[in-house]
N, C-alpha and C positions, 0 to 999 in steps of 0.2 A: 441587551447583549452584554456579554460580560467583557472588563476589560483583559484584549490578547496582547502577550507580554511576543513585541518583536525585535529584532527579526526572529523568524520561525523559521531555525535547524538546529541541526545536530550531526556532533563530531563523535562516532564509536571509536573502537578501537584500527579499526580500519576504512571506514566510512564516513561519508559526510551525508548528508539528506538534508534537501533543500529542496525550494520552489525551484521549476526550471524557468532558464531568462533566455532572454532574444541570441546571446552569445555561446548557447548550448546547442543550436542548429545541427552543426557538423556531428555531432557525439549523438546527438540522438536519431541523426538520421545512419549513422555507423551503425546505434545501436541495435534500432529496427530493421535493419537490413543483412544483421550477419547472425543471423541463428541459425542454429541447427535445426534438423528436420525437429516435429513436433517429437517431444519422449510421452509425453500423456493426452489424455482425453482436457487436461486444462490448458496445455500448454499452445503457441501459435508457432507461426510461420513467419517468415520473413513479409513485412508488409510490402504492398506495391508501390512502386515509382510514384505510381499517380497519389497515396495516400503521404508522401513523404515530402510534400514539397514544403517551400519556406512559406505559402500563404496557410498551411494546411496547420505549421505549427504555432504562425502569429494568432491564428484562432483558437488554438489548443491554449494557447498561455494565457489571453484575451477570456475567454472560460475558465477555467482555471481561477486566475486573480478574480474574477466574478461572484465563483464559489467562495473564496476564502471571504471575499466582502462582506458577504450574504453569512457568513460563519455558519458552513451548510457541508462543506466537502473541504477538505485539503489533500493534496495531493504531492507529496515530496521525490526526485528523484534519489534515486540510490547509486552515489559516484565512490569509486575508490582515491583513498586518499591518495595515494603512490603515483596514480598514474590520471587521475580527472574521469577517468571514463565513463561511461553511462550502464550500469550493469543492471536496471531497474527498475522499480517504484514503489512505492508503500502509500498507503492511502488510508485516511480518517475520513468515512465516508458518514452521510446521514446525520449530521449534527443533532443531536436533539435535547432542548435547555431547558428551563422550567424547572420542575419536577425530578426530572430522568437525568438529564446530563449525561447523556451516553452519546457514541459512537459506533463505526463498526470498523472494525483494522478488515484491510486489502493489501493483501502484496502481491508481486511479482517480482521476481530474477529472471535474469534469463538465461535460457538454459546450456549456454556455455559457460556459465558461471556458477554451476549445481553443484553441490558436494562440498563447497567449501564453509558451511555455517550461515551465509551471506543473509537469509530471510531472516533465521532469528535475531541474527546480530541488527538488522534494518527493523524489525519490527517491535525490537524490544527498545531500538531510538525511537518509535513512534510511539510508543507508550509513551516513554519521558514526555516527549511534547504534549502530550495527549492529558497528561493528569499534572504537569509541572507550568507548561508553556497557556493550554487552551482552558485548563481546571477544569477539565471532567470526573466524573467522580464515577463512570461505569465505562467500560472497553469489551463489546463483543465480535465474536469471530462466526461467519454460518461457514464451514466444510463440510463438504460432501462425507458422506461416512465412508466413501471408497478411497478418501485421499487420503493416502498411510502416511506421506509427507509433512503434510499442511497436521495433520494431528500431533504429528510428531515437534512441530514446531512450538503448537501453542501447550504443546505438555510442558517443552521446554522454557517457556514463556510464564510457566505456572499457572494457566489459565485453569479453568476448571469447566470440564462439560456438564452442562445444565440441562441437557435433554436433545430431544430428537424433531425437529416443526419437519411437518409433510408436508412435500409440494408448495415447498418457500421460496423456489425459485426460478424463473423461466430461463434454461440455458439449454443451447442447442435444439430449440421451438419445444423441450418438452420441460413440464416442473419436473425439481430434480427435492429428494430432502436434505436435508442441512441438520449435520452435527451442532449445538449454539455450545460455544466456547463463551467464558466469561471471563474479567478480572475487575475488583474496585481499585479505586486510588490505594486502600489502605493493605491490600495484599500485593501490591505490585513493590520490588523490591527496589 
């Protein structure tokens, strides 16, 4: 494994993105709990009481630190600077070393906080950590070809689409295809 340069986050223009810690309780059970009805086929609901408790997050974070151990997943929250709040996540999922050195970016906002930049500006701090912090030398993204958003992010992002994999991914009990969004270390600005 290679050596990870920590702590592992990042300060954007407006954002911090970090691991979530035992003292983020309150803000992420705020966060989960005050969303708008769903606006897409990706986006959720407010989760349930019962999914929000404090034993439900000691094991989220307990997973979590496990993953990063394992240098397999990372998972950063998306807090604004101004105010602490929990508006998110961004994720470096699938570590893979060797050879590859790749990842795959996942995010979410949530969606009272749509419109304002928020994913690219959190996903292109994941980048930095991702080719600066973790030394990967490859970043892909799978989107649905029907999400005009998440495309429009990684255009933004300067990814480049690499093609079309069918039936990459089981969501909603059926395979769905995936757009494969790419970037190297060396195109990333």
């Amino acid at each position: 494994m290679k050596s990870i340069d920590l702590p592992l986050y990042k300060k954007t223009a407006r954002l911090i993105l970090r691991p979530l810690e035992e003292t983020d309780y309150e803000n992420w059970v705020q966060a989960y709990s005050s969303m708008n009805p769903p606006q897409n086929e990706w986006d959720e609901t407010n989760w349930a009481d019962s999914e929000l408790t404090k034993k439900k997050f000691k094991e989220l974070l307990k997973n979590e630190k496990q993953q990063r151990n394992a240098d397999h997943f990372y998972s950063f929250g998306v807090f604004l600077k101004d105010d602490g709040m929990l508006i998110g996540n961004v994720s470096l999922m699938d570590i893979s070393r060797a050879v590859f050195q790749n990842a795959y970016l996942g995010y979410r906002i949530f969606n009272p906080y749509w419109g304002y930049g928020f994913a690219q500006e959190a996903s292109l701090g994941a980048l930095d950590i991702a080719f600066k912090k973790l030394k990967l030398h490859r970043v892909e993204a799978g989107i649905a070809p029907t999400n005009k958003k998440s495309i429009k992010v990684a255009k933004a992002l300067k990814m480049r689409k690499e093609g079309l994999s069918k039936r990459r991914l089981l969501v909603h009990k059926k395979w769905q295809d995936m757009e494969i969004w790419a970037l190297t270390k060396e195109e990333h600005r």
